[in-house]
FIDRENDREN-801835 format. One record per residue (C-alpha): x, y negated, z negated; residue in one letter. Coordinates in steps of 0.5 Angstrom, whole numbers, plus 500, padded with zeros to 3 digits. Each point is the difference from the previous one (the first is absolute). Layout:
! FIDRENDREN-801835
XYZA ...
***
This chain:
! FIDRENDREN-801835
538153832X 496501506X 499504506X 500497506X 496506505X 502497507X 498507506X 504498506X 497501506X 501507503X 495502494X 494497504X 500507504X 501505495X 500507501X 495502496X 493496502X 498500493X 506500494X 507499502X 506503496X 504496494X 506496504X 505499495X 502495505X 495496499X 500496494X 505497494X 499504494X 499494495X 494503497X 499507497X 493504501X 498499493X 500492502X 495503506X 496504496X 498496495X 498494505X 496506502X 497501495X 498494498X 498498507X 495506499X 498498492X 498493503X 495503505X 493499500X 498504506X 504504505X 499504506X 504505504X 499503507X 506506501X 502506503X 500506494X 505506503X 501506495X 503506500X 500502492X 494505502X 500506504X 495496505X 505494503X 496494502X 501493503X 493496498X 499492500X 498497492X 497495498X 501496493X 494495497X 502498493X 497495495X 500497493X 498503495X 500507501X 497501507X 503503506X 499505507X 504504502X 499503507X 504506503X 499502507X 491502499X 502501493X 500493494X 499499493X 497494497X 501498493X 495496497X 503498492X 499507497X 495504505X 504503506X 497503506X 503505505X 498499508X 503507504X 497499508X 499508501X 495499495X 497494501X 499498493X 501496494X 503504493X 500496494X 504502495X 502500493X 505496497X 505504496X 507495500X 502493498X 502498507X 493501505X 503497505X 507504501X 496506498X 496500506X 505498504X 504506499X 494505500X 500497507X 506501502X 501507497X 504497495X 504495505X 503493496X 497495505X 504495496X 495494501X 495502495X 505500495X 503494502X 493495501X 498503493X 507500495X 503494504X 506500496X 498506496X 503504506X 506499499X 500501492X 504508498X 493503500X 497497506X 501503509X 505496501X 504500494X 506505500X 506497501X 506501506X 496495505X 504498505X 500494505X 501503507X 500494504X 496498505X 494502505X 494500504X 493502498X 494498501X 502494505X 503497494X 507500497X 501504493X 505502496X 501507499X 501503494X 501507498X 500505494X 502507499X 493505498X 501507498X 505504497X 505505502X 497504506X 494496501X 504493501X 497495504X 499493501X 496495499X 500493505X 496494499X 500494506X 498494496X 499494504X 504495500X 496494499X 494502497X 503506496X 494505501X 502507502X 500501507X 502507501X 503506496X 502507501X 502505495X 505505505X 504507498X 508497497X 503497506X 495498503X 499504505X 493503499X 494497499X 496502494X 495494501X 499493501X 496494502X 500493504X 495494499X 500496506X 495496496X 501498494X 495493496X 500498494X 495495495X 495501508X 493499498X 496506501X 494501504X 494503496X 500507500X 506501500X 499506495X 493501501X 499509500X 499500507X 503505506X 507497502X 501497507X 505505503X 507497500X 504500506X 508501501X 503493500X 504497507X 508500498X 502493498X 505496503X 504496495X 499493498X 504494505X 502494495X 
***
Protein backbone atom coordinates (compact mmCIF):
# COMPACT_ATOMS: atom_id res chain seq x y z
CA UNK A 1 0.00 0.00 0.00
CA UNK A 2 0.96 3.59 -0.51
CA UNK A 3 0.82 6.83 1.14
CA UNK A 4 -0.12 9.39 -0.88
CA UNK A 5 1.04 12.70 1.66
CA UNK A 6 -1.23 15.50 0.27
CA UNK A 7 -0.59 19.00 2.89
CA UNK A 8 -3.82 21.42 2.08
CA UNK A 9 -3.01 24.79 1.70
CA UNK A 10 -3.30 26.29 5.14
CA UNK A 11 -0.01 24.66 6.06
CA UNK A 12 1.69 27.05 3.88
CA UNK A 13 1.75 29.56 6.68
CA UNK A 14 2.75 27.36 9.40
CA UNK A 15 3.02 28.76 12.84
CA UNK A 16 6.11 27.68 13.83
CA UNK A 17 8.59 29.30 11.03
CA UNK A 18 10.95 26.10 11.26
CA UNK A 19 9.11 22.70 11.96
CA UNK A 20 5.12 22.17 11.98
CA UNK A 21 3.26 19.79 14.67
CA UNK A 22 2.18 16.18 13.07
CA UNK A 23 -1.69 16.46 11.74
CA UNK A 24 -3.19 13.51 11.84
CA UNK A 25 -5.41 14.95 9.40
CA UNK A 26 -3.27 14.92 7.07
CA UNK A 27 -2.48 11.68 5.75
CA UNK A 28 -4.14 8.10 5.06
CA UNK A 29 -2.27 5.73 7.25
CA UNK A 30 -1.29 2.90 4.34
CA UNK A 31 1.95 2.55 5.11
CA UNK A 32 3.76 2.30 8.54
CA UNK A 33 6.91 3.89 10.10
CA UNK A 34 9.03 0.85 9.51
CA UNK A 35 8.31 1.23 5.56
CA UNK A 36 9.60 4.98 6.42
CA UNK A 37 12.53 4.39 7.98
CA UNK A 38 13.77 1.53 6.06
CA UNK A 39 13.38 4.04 2.88
CA UNK A 40 15.46 5.99 4.88
CA UNK A 41 17.94 4.03 5.68
CA UNK A 42 18.39 3.15 2.41
CA UNK A 43 18.32 6.41 1.01
CA UNK A 44 21.45 7.06 3.40
CA UNK A 45 23.28 3.81 2.87
CA UNK A 46 23.03 4.76 -0.97
CA UNK A 47 24.81 8.10 -0.52
CA UNK A 48 28.00 8.86 -1.82
CA UNK A 49 28.21 12.40 -0.40
CA UNK A 50 26.15 14.51 1.98
CA UNK A 51 25.77 17.71 3.26
CA UNK A 52 23.60 19.73 5.75
CA UNK A 53 22.99 23.33 7.17
CA UNK A 54 20.86 23.52 10.28
CA UNK A 55 19.66 24.87 13.35
CA UNK A 56 21.06 22.57 16.76
CA UNK A 57 18.74 23.66 20.08
CA UNK A 58 19.85 21.93 22.95
CA UNK A 59 18.95 21.70 26.22
CA UNK A 60 20.38 18.35 27.77
CA UNK A 61 23.07 20.46 29.49
CA UNK A 62 23.15 23.17 32.36
CA UNK A 63 23.96 25.61 29.39
CA UNK A 64 21.10 25.72 27.21
CA UNK A 65 22.04 27.03 23.65
CA UNK A 66 20.55 27.31 19.98
CA UNK A 67 23.52 27.26 17.37
CA UNK A 68 23.81 26.74 13.65
CA UNK A 69 25.31 23.13 12.46
CA UNK A 70 26.85 22.15 9.59
CA UNK A 71 27.33 18.45 8.03
CA UNK A 72 30.09 17.39 5.39
CA UNK A 73 30.36 13.72 4.86
CA UNK A 74 32.19 11.53 2.40
CA UNK A 75 32.89 7.74 1.55
CA UNK A 76 34.83 6.11 2.66
CA UNK A 77 35.15 7.27 6.19
CA UNK A 78 35.61 11.09 5.87
CA UNK A 79 33.37 13.63 7.55
CA UNK A 80 33.18 17.46 9.21
CA UNK A 81 31.17 17.96 11.77
CA UNK A 82 30.67 21.53 12.61
CA UNK A 83 28.84 23.28 15.70
CA UNK A 84 28.51 26.51 16.56
CA UNK A 85 32.82 27.77 16.38
CA UNK A 86 33.15 24.29 17.47
CA UNK A 87 33.95 20.89 14.61
CA UNK A 88 35.36 17.93 14.28
CA UNK A 89 36.92 16.14 11.33
CA UNK A 90 37.31 12.51 10.61
CA UNK A 91 39.77 11.39 8.37
CA UNK A 92 39.68 7.22 8.23
CA UNK A 93 40.88 6.37 11.84
CA UNK A 94 42.70 10.17 12.71
CA UNK A 95 40.15 12.57 14.08
CA UNK A 96 40.57 16.06 14.96
CA UNK A 97 38.73 18.37 17.45
CA UNK A 98 38.50 22.12 16.67
CA UNK A 99 36.89 24.31 19.97
CA UNK A 100 36.87 28.07 18.59
CA UNK A 101 37.77 29.50 22.38
CA UNK A 102 41.08 27.89 21.91
CA UNK A 103 41.77 28.66 18.19
CA UNK A 104 43.28 25.23 17.62
CA UNK A 105 43.23 21.97 16.30
CA UNK A 106 43.51 18.56 18.76
CA UNK A 107 44.25 15.26 17.26
CA UNK A 108 43.24 12.27 19.00
CA UNK A 109 43.71 8.79 19.25
CA UNK A 110 41.19 6.36 18.07
CA UNK A 111 40.07 4.00 20.71
CA UNK A 112 36.49 2.59 18.98
CA UNK A 113 35.36 0.74 15.96
CA UNK A 114 33.10 3.78 14.75
CA UNK A 115 35.36 7.05 14.43
CA UNK A 116 33.04 8.68 13.16
CA UNK A 117 29.90 8.34 15.53
CA UNK A 118 32.83 8.58 18.16
CA UNK A 119 33.58 12.23 17.31
CA UNK A 120 30.17 12.80 16.78
CA UNK A 121 29.24 12.29 20.39
CA UNK A 122 32.31 13.81 21.94
CA UNK A 123 31.07 17.05 20.07
CA UNK A 124 28.08 16.89 21.20
CA UNK A 125 28.71 15.90 25.06
CA UNK A 126 27.10 12.66 24.01
CA UNK A 127 24.11 13.92 21.94
CA UNK A 128 23.00 11.46 19.09
CA UNK A 129 22.78 13.47 15.97
CA UNK A 130 21.52 10.78 14.04
CA UNK A 131 22.93 11.51 10.66
CA UNK A 132 26.15 9.89 11.21
CA UNK A 133 24.83 6.83 12.22
CA UNK A 134 22.59 7.00 9.46
CA UNK A 135 25.44 7.90 6.44
CA UNK A 136 27.79 5.24 7.86
CA UNK A 137 25.30 2.01 8.98
CA UNK A 138 22.68 2.83 6.00
CA UNK A 139 20.36 -0.03 6.75
CA UNK A 140 22.52 -1.25 9.75
CA UNK A 141 20.60 1.59 11.51
CA UNK A 142 17.83 -0.19 11.98
CA UNK A 143 19.14 -3.83 12.97
CA UNK A 144 18.52 -4.30 17.02
CA UNK A 145 21.81 -3.25 17.90
CA UNK A 146 22.10 -0.09 15.66
CA UNK A 147 20.54 4.00 16.87
CA UNK A 148 17.70 3.56 15.45
CA UNK A 149 16.59 -0.08 16.14
CA UNK A 150 14.53 -0.43 19.07
CA UNK A 151 10.99 -1.01 18.20
CA UNK A 152 7.44 1.02 18.90
CA UNK A 153 8.18 3.40 16.10
CA UNK A 154 5.27 4.80 14.95
CA UNK A 155 4.10 6.75 12.04
CA UNK A 156 2.39 10.19 13.27
CA UNK A 157 1.29 11.69 10.17
CA UNK A 158 2.42 14.24 8.34
CA UNK A 159 4.33 18.00 8.55
CA UNK A 160 6.46 20.65 7.42
CA UNK A 161 10.35 21.08 7.76
CA UNK A 162 12.82 22.29 6.19
CA UNK A 163 10.45 23.61 3.51
CA UNK A 164 9.64 20.00 2.59
CA UNK A 165 6.77 17.64 3.25
CA UNK A 166 8.14 14.81 5.56
CA UNK A 167 6.49 11.87 7.54
CA UNK A 168 6.62 12.12 11.38
CA UNK A 169 7.85 9.24 12.99
CA UNK A 170 7.83 8.77 16.76
CA UNK A 171 9.27 6.38 19.56
CA UNK A 172 9.03 6.34 22.97
CA UNK A 173 12.99 6.79 25.00
CA UNK A 174 13.68 6.23 28.44
CA UNK A 175 12.00 4.42 31.18
CA UNK A 176 9.79 5.08 33.97
CA UNK A 177 10.45 8.53 35.37
CA UNK A 178 12.75 9.48 32.44
CA UNK A 179 10.41 8.95 29.67
CA UNK A 180 10.84 10.86 26.45
CA UNK A 181 10.33 10.75 22.99
CA UNK A 182 11.89 10.77 20.04
CA UNK A 183 10.47 12.16 16.62
CA UNK A 184 12.17 12.28 13.14
CA UNK A 185 10.85 14.30 10.24
CA UNK A 186 11.72 12.38 7.00
CA UNK A 187 11.19 13.89 4.08
CA UNK A 188 8.56 12.86 1.75
CA UNK A 189 10.47 12.54 -1.60
CA UNK A 190 14.02 12.02 -1.06
CA UNK A 191 13.61 10.05 2.53
CA UNK A 192 16.48 12.05 4.20
CA UNK A 193 16.04 13.54 7.75
CA UNK A 194 14.62 16.52 7.95
CA UNK A 195 14.42 17.50 11.43
CA UNK A 196 14.18 15.59 14.81
CA UNK A 197 13.57 16.53 18.40
CA UNK A 198 13.70 14.34 21.51
CA UNK A 199 11.16 15.95 23.97
CA UNK A 200 10.21 15.11 27.80
CA UNK A 201 6.82 12.23 27.62
CA UNK A 202 3.82 14.25 26.07
CA UNK A 203 5.68 16.39 24.26
CA UNK A 204 5.70 19.23 26.12
CA UNK A 205 9.23 19.86 26.85
CA UNK A 206 12.11 20.03 24.61
CA UNK A 207 15.21 18.20 25.39
CA UNK A 208 16.72 18.73 22.13
CA UNK A 209 16.29 19.16 18.60
CA UNK A 210 17.59 20.20 15.28
CA UNK A 211 16.10 21.16 11.55
CA UNK A 212 18.28 21.28 8.29
CA UNK A 213 17.13 23.90 6.04
CA UNK A 214 19.68 22.40 3.56
CA UNK A 215 20.16 18.83 3.01
CA UNK A 216 22.39 17.24 -0.69
CA UNK A 217 23.24 14.17 -1.46
CA UNK A 218 25.91 12.44 -4.05
CA UNK A 219 27.06 17.06 -4.56
CA UNK A 220 30.68 17.05 -5.49
CA UNK A 221 32.75 18.38 -2.88
CA UNK A 222 34.85 21.27 -3.07
CA UNK A 223 38.55 20.84 -2.48
CA UNK A 224 39.49 21.17 1.03
CA UNK A 225 36.42 20.41 2.27
CA UNK A 226 38.24 18.61 5.17
CA UNK A 227 41.49 20.45 5.17
CA UNK A 228 42.76 21.20 9.35
CA UNK A 229 42.01 24.80 8.63
CA UNK A 230 39.89 27.22 11.03
CA UNK A 231 36.31 27.08 10.46
CA UNK A 232 34.22 30.02 8.86
CA UNK A 233 31.98 31.31 11.34
CA UNK A 234 28.45 29.94 10.62
CA UNK A 235 25.52 32.16 10.54
CA UNK A 236 21.73 31.32 12.04
CA UNK A 237 19.64 30.38 8.96
CA UNK A 238 16.38 32.45 7.60
CA UNK A 239 12.94 30.52 8.33
CA UNK A 240 12.03 28.82 5.31
CA UNK A 241 8.68 28.84 3.88
CA UNK A 242 7.47 25.55 2.63
CA UNK A 243 7.69 24.39 -1.13
CA UNK A 244 4.63 25.38 -3.43
CA UNK A 245 3.98 22.32 -5.98
Amino acid sequence: MTLTLTLPAACNDPADPYRRDPDEGLVSYSVTADDVLRRCAAAYGRARTLTATGVLSAYHKTSPRVVPVSWTLDRPGRCKLQIGEDAIIVLGRDWWSYRGGEGRFTRHRQFTRTPIQTAVLLLTDGLPMLVDELFVEGENALKPTGLLGRPGWRLEGAAWAGGRPCYVVTRPEGFGGSQRELSLWIDQDSFLLRAWKLTAAGGQRLIAGCDYHELTADASLPTGAFSLEAPVPLALPEPQQPDRP
